[in-house]
C-alpha positions as CSV (number, residue, x, y, z in Angstrom):
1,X,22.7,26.9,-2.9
2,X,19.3,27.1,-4.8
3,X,18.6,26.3,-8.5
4,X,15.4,26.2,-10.6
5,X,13.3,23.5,-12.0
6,X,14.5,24.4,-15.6
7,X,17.8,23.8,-14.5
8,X,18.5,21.2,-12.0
9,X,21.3,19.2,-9.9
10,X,21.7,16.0,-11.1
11,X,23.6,13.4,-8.9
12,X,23.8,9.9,-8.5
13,X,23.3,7.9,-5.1
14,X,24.9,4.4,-5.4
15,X,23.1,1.6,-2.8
16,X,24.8,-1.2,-0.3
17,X,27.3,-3.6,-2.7
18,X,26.0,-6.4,-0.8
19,X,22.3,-5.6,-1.7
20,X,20.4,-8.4,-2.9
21,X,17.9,-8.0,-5.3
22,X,15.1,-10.5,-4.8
23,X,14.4,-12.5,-8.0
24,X,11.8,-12.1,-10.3
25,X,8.1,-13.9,-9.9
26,X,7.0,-15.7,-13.0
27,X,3.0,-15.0,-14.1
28,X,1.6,-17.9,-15.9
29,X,-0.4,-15.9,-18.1
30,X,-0.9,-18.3,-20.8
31,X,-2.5,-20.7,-18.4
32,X,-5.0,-18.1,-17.8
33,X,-6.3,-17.2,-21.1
34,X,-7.9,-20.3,-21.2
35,X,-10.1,-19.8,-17.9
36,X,-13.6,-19.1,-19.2
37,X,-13.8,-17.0,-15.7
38,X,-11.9,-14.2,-16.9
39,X,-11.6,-14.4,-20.7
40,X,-13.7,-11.2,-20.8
41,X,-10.9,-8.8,-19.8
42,X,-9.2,-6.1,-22.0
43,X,-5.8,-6.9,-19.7
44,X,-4.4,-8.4,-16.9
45,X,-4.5,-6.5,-13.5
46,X,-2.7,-5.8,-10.9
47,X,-2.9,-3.9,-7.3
48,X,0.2,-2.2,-5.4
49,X,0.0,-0.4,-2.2
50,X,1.9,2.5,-2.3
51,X,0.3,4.3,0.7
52,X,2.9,6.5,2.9
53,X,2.8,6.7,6.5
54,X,5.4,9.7,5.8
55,X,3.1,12.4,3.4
56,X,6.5,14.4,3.2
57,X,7.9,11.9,0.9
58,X,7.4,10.8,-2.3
59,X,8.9,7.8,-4.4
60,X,9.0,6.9,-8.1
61,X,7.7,3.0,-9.6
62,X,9.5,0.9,-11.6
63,X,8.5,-1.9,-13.2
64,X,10.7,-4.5,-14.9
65,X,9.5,-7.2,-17.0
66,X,11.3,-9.7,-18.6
67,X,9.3,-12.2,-21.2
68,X,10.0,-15.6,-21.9
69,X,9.3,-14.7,-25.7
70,X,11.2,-11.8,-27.0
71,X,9.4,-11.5,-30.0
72,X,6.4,-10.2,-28.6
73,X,4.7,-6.8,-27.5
74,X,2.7,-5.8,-25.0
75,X,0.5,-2.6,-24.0
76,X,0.6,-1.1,-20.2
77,X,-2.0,1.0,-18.9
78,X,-2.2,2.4,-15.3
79,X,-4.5,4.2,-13.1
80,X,-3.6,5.5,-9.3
81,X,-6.2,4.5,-6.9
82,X,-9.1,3.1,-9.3
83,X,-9.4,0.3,-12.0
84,X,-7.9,1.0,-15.1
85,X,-10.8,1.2,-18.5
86,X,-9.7,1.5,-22.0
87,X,-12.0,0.7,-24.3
88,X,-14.5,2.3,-26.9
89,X,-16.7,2.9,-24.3
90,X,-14.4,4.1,-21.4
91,X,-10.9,5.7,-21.5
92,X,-9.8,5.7,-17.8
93,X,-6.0,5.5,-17.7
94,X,-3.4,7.8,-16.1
95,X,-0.5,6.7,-18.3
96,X,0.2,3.8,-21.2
97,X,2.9,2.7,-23.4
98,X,4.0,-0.2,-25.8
99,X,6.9,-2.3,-24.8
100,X,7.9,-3.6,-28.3
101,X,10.9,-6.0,-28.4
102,X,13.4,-3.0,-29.7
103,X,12.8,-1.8,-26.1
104,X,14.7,-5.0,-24.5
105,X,17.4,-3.7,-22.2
106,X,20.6,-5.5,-22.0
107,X,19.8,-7.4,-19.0
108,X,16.6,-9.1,-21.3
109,X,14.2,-7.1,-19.5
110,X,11.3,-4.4,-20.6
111,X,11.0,-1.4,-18.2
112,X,8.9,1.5,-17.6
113,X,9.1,4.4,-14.9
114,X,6.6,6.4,-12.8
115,X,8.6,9.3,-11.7
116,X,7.8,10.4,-7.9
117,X,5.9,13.5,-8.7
118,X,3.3,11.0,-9.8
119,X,2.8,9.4,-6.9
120,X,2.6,11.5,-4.5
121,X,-0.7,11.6,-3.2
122,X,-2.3,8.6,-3.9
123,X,-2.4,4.6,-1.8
124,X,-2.4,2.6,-4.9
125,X,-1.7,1.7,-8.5
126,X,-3.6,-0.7,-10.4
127,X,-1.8,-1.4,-13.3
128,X,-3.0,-3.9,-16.8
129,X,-0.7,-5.7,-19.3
130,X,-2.1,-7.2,-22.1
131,X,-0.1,-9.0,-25.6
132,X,-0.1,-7.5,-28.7
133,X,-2.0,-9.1,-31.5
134,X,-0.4,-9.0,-35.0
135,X,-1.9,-6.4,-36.4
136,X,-1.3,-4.3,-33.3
137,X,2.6,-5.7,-33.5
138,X,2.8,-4.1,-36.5
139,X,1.3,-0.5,-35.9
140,X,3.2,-0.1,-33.2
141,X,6.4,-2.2,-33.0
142,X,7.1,-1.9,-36.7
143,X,5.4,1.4,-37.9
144,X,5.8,2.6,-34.4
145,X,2.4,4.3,-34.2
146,X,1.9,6.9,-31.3
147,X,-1.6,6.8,-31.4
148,X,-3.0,5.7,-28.4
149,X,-4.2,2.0,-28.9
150,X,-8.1,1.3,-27.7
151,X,-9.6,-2.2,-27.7
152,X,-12.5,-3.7,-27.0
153,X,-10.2,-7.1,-27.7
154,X,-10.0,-9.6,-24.7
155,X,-6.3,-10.4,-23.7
156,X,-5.1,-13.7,-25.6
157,X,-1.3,-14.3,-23.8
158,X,0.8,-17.2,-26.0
159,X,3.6,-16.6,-23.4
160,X,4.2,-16.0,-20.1
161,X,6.6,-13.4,-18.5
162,X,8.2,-12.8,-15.3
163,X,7.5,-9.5,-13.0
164,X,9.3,-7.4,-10.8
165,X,7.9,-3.8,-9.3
166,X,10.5,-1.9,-6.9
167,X,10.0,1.8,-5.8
168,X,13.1,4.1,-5.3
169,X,13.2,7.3,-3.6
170,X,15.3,11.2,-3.2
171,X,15.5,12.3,0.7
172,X,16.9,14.8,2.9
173,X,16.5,16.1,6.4
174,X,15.2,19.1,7.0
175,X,16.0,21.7,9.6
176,X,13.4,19.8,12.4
177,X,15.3,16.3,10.8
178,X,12.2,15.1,9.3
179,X,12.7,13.3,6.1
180,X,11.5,15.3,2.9
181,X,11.5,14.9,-0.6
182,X,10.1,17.9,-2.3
183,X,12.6,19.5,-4.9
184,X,13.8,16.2,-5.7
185,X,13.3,14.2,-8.8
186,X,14.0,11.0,-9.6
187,X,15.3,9.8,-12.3
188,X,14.5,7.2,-15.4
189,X,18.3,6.1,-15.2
190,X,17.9,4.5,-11.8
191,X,18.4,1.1,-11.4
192,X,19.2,-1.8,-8.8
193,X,22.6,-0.2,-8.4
194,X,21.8,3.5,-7.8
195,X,19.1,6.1,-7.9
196,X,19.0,9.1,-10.0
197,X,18.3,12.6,-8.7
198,X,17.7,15.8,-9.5
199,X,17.7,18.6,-7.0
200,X,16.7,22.3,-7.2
201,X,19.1,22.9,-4.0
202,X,22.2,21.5,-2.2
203,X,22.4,19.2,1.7
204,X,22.9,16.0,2.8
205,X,21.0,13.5,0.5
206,X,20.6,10.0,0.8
207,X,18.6,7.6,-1.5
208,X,15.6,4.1,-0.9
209,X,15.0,1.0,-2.9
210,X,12.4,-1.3,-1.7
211,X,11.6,-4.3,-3.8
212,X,7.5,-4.5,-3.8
213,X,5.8,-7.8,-2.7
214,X,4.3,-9.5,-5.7
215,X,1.4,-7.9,-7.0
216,X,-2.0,-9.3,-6.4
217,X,-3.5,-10.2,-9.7
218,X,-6.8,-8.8,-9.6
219,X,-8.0,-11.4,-12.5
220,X,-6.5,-14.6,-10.6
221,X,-8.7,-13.5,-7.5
222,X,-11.7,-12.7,-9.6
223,X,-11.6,-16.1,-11.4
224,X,-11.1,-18.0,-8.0
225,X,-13.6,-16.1,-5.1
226,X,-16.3,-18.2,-6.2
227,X,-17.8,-21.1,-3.5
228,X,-16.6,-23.9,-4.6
229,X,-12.9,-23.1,-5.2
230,X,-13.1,-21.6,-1.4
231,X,-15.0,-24.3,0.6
232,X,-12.7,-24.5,3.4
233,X,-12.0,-21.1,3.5
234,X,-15.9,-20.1,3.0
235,X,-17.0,-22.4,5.9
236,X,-14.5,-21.8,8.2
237,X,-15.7,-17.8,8.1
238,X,-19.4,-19.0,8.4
239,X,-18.9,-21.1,11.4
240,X,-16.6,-18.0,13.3
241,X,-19.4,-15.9,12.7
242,X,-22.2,-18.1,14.1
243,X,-19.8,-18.8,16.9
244,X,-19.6,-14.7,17.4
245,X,-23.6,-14.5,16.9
246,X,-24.1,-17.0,19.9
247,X,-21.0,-15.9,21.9
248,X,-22.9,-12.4,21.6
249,X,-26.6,-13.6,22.4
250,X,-25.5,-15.2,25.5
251,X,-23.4,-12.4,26.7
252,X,-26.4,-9.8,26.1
253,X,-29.0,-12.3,27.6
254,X,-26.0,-12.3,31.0
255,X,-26.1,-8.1,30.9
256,X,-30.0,-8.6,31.0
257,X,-29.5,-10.7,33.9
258,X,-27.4,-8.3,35.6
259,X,-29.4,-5.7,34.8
260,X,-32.4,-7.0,37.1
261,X,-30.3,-8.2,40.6
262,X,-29.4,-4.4,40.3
């Protein structure tokens, strides 16, 4: 049975009752707004891999936020497989929004959703977060403003908040039972408990969730790469590479050797 895109099949695919959702991984933020070695940033970064070994497959992002303040806002932007910009000067996004503290869900948490169409395609996501000033609070929390907001404001976090990025997926095997996931959508409804999915045919589906590993903050790396942070770690990569140097000058001064008994 085939249907069209305007017109899908929309089904629900619940997950494993004894699933266990890992917890959520606190970002001290407000520690780092202070650190004159990365006070000049427009937001807060952060990398995921979401390479596929499989290119048949796709699979939507989900990020769930929950601050520690409710009554604060905060502005996403994302870019696959680059740096997101957004300034006067640059505007290099692939999607934004506000998350305003309307947009709490009932479990205390802010969400937003890449859908797997999105994805497909690309290794990475690099994704920014950034608190709302006042004045920005109000254009778009209270006026609720759709303008896109651009800033040339550094990011000043009062609060911290907690993070969690899981990706969720729509699947069925086709007629060579290879996994594929093209005429499958998923949905903004899913959640820990089930996935969402809209089909434009009928088989055998089945569903993914994968928690993500915490996301490396690109700023936290950037404020801590320099010398003197790293000692250990800078001398112990100098003295494996002098070691390699010498291990290499005597092995081509042996091949020299051998070269002349022959």
């Amino acid at each position: 049975m085939n249907t069209n895109g305007n017109n899908p099949i929309e089904f629900f695919i619940p997950r494993d009752i004894n699933l266990i959702v890992p917890s959520m991984i606190i970002e001290n933020v407000s520690s780092i707004t202070n650190d004159p070695s990365i006070n000049n940033r427009q937001f807060n970064l952060y990398f995921i891999n979401i390479s596929q070994t499989n290119l048949n497959i796709s699979f939507s992002i989900h990020f769930e936020m929950h601050p520690l303040n409710n009554n604060l806002g905060y502005m996403l932007i994302y870019k696959f497989d680059d740096i997101p910009q957004l300034n006067s000067s640059i505007q290099q996004i692939d999607g934004w929004t506000i998350l305003c503290p309307l947009n709490i869900t009932n479990d205390n948490l802010l969400i937003y959703f890449i859908n797997n169409e999105k994805t497909v395609g690309h290794k990475s996501t690099i994704f920014g977060i950034r608190e709302l000033n006042s004045t920005e609070f109000d254009m778009y929390c209270i006026n609720t403003s759709t303008d896109i907001l651009i800033t040339d404001r550094f990011f000043n976090f009062s609060s911290d908040y907690e993070l969690r990025i899981f990706t969720s997926g729509c699947y069925y095997l086709d007629s060579n039972n290879n996994w594929q996931s093209n005429g499958l959508l998923v949905g903004s409804l899913t959640n820990h408990n089930r996935t969402q999915c809209f089909s434009t045919h009928l088989t055998s589906f089945v569903s993914s969730f994968l928690v993500l590993p915490n996301p490396i903050n690109w700023n936290y790396v950037f404020a801590n790469a320099n010398f003197l942070k790293n000692k250990t770690l800078y001398i112990t990569v100098i003295i494996i590479i002098i070691i390699f140097l010498f291990i290499a000058i005597y092995a081509r001064h042996l091949d020299d050797k051998d070269n002349q008994k022959v």
